[in-house]
Structures are given as C-alpha cells and as structure tokens.
N, C-alpha and C positions, 0 to 999 in steps of 0.2 A: 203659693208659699215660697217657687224657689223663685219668682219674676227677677229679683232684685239680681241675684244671680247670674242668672238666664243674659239680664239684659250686659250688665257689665261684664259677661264674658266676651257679649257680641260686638261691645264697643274696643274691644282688643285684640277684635279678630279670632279667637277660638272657639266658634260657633261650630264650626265641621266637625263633623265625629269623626272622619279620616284622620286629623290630627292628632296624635299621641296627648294624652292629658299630660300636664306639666306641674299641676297645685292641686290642693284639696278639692276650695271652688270648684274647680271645671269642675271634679269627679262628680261635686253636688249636683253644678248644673244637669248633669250627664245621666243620674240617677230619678230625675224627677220624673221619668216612663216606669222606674219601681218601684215609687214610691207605697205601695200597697203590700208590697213581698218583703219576707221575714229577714232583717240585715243581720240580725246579733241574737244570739241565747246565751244566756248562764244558765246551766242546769240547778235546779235546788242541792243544796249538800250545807252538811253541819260543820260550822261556822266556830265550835270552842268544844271543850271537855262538858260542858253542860250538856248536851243534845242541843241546843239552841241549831234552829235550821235557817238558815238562809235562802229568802223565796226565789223562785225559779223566776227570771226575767226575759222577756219575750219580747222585741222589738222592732216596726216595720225601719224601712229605709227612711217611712216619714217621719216615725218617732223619734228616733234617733238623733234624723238632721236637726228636728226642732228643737231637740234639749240640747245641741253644741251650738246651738246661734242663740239660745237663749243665757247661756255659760259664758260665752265670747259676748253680749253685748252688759254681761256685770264685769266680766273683767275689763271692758274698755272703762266703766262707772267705778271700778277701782285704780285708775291709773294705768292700765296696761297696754300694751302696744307695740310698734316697733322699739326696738333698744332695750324693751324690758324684761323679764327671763321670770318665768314663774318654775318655784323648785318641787319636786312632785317626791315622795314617796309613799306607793300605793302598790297592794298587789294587783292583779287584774280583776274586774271590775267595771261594771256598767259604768260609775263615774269618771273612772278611769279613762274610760272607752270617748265619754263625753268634753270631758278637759283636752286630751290632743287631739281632740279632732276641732273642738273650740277656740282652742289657742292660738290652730293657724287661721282662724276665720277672725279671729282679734287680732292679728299679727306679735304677737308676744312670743317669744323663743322660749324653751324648755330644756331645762333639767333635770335629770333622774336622776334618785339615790337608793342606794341598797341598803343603808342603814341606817340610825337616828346619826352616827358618827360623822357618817358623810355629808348627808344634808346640813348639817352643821357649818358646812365648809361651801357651803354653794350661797356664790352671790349672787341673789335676787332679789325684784322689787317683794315678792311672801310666797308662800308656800301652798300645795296643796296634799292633804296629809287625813290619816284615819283619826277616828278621837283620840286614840290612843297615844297619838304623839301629837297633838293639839298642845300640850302642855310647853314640849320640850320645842317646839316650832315656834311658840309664839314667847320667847324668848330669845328669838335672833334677834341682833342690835340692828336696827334702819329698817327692818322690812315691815310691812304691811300686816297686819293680824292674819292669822292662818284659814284658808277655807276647808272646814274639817268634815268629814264625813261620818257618819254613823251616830250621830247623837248628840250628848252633851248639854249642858242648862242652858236656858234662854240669857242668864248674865251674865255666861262664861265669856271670855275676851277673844271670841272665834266669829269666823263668818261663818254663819252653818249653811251647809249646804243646800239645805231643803226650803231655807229662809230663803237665802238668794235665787234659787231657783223659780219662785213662789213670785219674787217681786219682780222678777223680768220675764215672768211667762207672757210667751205669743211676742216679743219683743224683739229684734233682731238688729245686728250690728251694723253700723255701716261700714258698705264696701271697702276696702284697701285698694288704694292710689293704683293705677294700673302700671306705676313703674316700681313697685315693692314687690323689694329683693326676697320675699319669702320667708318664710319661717326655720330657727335653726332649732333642732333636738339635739339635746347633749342628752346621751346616754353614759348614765355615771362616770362621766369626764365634763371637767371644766373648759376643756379646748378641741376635742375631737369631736366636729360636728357633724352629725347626717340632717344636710339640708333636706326640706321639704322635698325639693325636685326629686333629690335623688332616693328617696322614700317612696313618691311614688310613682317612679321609675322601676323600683325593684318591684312592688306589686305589680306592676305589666310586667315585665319580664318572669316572673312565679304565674301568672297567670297564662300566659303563653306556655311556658313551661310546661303544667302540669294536663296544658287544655280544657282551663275551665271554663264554666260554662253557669248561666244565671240559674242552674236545676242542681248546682253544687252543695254539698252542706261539708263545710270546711272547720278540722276541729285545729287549735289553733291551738295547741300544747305549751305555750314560750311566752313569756311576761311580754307584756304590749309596750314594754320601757327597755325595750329594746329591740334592735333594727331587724330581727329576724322575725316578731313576732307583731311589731307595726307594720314596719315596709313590706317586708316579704307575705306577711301572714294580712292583717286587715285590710292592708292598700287593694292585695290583690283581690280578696272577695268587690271591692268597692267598683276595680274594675269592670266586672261583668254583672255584677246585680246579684250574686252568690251569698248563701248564708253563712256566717260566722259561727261558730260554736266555741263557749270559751269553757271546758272543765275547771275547776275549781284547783288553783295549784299551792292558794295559801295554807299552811299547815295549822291542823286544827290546834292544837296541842303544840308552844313553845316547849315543853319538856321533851318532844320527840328527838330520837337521834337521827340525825343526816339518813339513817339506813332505814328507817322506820319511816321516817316522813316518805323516801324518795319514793318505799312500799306504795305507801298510803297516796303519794300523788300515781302514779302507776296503775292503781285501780280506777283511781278518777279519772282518767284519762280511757282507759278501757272502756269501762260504764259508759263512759257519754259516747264515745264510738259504737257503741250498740244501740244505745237508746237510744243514739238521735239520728242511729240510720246514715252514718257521715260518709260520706264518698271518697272525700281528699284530710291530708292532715298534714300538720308542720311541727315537728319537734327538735330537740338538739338530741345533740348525740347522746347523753347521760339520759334524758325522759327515753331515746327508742330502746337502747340496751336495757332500760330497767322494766321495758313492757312485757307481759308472760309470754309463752311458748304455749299453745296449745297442742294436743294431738293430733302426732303427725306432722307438726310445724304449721298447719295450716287454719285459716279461720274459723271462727268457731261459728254456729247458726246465726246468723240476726246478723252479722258481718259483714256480707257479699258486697256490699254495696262498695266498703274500702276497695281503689283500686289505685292507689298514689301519694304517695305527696312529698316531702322537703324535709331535707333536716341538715344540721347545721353542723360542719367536722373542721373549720379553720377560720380565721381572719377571712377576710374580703369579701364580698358579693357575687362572685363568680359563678354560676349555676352548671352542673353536670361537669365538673371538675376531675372528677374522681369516678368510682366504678359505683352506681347506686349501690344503697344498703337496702338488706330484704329484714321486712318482719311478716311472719309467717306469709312467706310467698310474695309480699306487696315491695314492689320498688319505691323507696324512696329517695329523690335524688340529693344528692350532694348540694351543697349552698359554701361556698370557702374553701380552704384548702389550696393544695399545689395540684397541679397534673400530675397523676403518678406515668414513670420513663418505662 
C-alpha cells in the first residue's frame, strides 16, 4: 500500500531512519512497520441537544493513511495542488484528521477558520466545511463548491464527502516532484504560515520531549487547526507509532455559555483520560486550568497510567521554557512563552 511511497522517498535519499523525518510522506513511509496499531480514536459523546450520539471511531495507522490518499487523490481531480489553498472550517474530527494529512499528500496548502465570518475572508481554490455551513461556503465568489461533511441531499450544490470518498476509494495520488517546497498551513491567518517541515519538526521535538514511545496513548485536548494540537500533538504520535486520542471539544449546545461549555469540555477531556487509559496529554492552558482537582490533588483510580504531557502558555514553539505546570501531581511541560529570570 505504502510502495509508492517507500520508493520515492528512496529516490531522494530519505530512506535511513537515522534521518530526522522532514514531510508527512516520510512519516508515511516510516509508519508502514504500524501499520496494524491503533493511530487515532474519537471517543462516542453526544453531538446536539437531542441526545443524538456520535459513533466512537477507531482507526489503524493503515486506515487512516488510506482515507488521506484517497482525500488527496479527489482533491488533485478537483483542481488542487501546489498554489492552491483549501479553506477548512471544522471542529476535530476523523475528517478533519483526514483533509490535513491529505492535503500535504495532494500538495495544496490550508487555511483555518474559527468562524463562518472568517472563512468568508479566506482566499481559496473551496472549502471544506460541516453541513451546517455548506450553505454559507458555497456562496464564495470563484471557489469551487464546498466538500461538506455530515450529510445533506444528493442535489444540494456540495461535494459530500462520503460521495467522494466512495469514488476514489483504494485510489491514490501521485507522488509530488521531489523538489516541492512542501505544504503551508495557515492557521486562522492569511499570512502566518506553519510550514509543513516545521509541523513536523515540532512533533519530533514533543515527542523527544515527553519520551514517547509506540505503547503511548496520547489525548490530544487542542483543535487539530492549530499548530499545538497538529504539530505538536498529531505529528508527534506519527513519530513513534503512538496512539492519538482526540475527546470531543465541539459544544453540544450553541446556547451554552463560554463557562458552561468550557465545564462541559473539561469533562470530555477527563472521561476520555480514564477511559482510554491515556499516558501522555497536550492541552493549552485554559483546557488544563478548567480540569477538576481530585482528593488530595491527586489522580483519581483508573488514572495511573497519566504521567506527562504539553500544554501551551505563550507565542512560539519553544519547549520547557517555563517551570512545568502540575495537574494533580502530573508535569506538564510548557510549549511558548519567555524564560522566566
């Protein structure tokens, strides 16, 4: 599955594992010994005010690769490519999950937005967007009809996602030129880019960091459309062959307030560090301060296994900057910030 891979890595010289991985690619190449171990979970968790649940999704490192090369070869059959920028807003998300890891395997650069307001303002070849904003996406002037996620009628003027998925299954992209500049992510800025390199560059260094290891299960607290919880958080599981665990951070309920939600993600964040038995974890600083206190300050049963992870206090990429922050006893290290004198 990964030969194509495999081989045009080795025609570039990046065959030796000794060498620091540089691009997605390699990591792929680099992956195909894990191909059978668990890369990414979403826990189930209720999804609106109805009860409506959202199924718990479970995914090998093979599964995964095969639905971002199969993503990456309809976006090359949409137009996409080097120079062209697909605009994303999505909370995290298996599809999510699947579009940037896609995108750099199509070479098309990415933008994130935090709100219909802003995507509005993002110039790209189209969009990829929940149904829910299908409507308002596929009313930008020049772009491409939106590829929407979650549903919607078969005449609506969307690419659905399950449709495309469906017609390029087993199907894979071809390689990018081996002197292509790589993929840029714009996290909700039009001009401040985190190149691909230096994406997964941060995940080697979080992974060094934290001394992970392919027996990890890593919960990954922080929107994937942004460089703490791609770079720092998914690159690095990709590193060593670790599992990802993503808790559910989108709010059930638009009516909830900032304080209510923040609750409400706080628990989801808990839960899944229990239930999924998670060793390492990456939050910013607002998810770690709003996580509870247990008695005594210390872990509660089912826990033990927590003994690390990252969270995010400043600007920059810097690691162990600062003095680690403790929740209930567990160091987590600092990611940005100044040195404190």
């Amino acid at each position: 599955m990964l030969a194509r891979a495999v081989a045009s890595l080795a025609r570039r010289g990046h065959h030796s594992s000794a060498a620091p991985a540089q691009r997605i690619a390699e990591l792929i190449a680099r992956l195909r010994d894990h191909e059978d171990r668990e890369a990414i979970v979403f826990p189930a968790h209720e999804r609106d005010v109805l009860g409506n649940v959202q199924p718990e999704v479970r995914w090998s490192y093979g599964e995964l690769i095969d639905r971002a090369r199969v993503f990456a070869t309809g976006l090359k059959d949409m137009g996409y490519g080097p120079g062209q920028r697909l605009g994303v807003k999505m909370y995290n998300s298996p599809e999510l999950v699947v579009a940037m890891v896609g995108s750099a395997l199509a070479g098309n650069d990415v933008e994130t937005a935090k709100t219909a307001e802003d995507l509005l303002e993002v110039e790209c070849r189209g969009t990829l967007v929940e149904i829910g904003d299908a409507e308002m996406a596929g009313g930008m002037i020049g772009t491409h009809e939106p590829i929407a996620v979650g549903g919607g009628d078969l005449s609506d003027p969307i690419v659905h996602w399950d449709v495309m998925m469906e017609a390029f299954k087993a199907q894979a992209p071809p390689d990018l030129p081996a002197d292509s500049p790589g993929v840029g992510y714009y996290f909700s800025s039009p001009t401040r880019v985190a190149t691909e390199q230096s994406l997964v560059k941060n995940g080697a260094d979080a992974a060094t960091a934290l001394k992970m290891t392919a027996d990890d299960r890593v919960c990954i607290a922080v929107p994937l459309t942004h460089n703490m919880g791609f770079g720092f958080g998914l690159m690095s599981t990709w590193h060593v062959g670790a599992c990802a665990v993503m808790p559910a951070l989108k709010p059930a309920d638009v009516r909830l307030t900032d304080e209510e939600h923040g609750r409400n993600r706080a628990m989801n964040v808990t839960t899944t560090l229990l239930d999924e038995k998670c060793s390492l974890a990456l939050a910013d600083s607002h998810v770690l301060k709003s996580l509870p206190v247990f008695g005594y300050g210390k872990l509660p049963a089912g826990m033990e296994a927590l003994r690390g992870g990252l969270t995010k206090v400043g600007s920059g990429d810097a690691i162990g900057l600062g003095e680690p922050k403790l929740w209930c006893e567990v160091p987590f290290t600092t990611v940005g910030g100044k040195p404190t004198k």
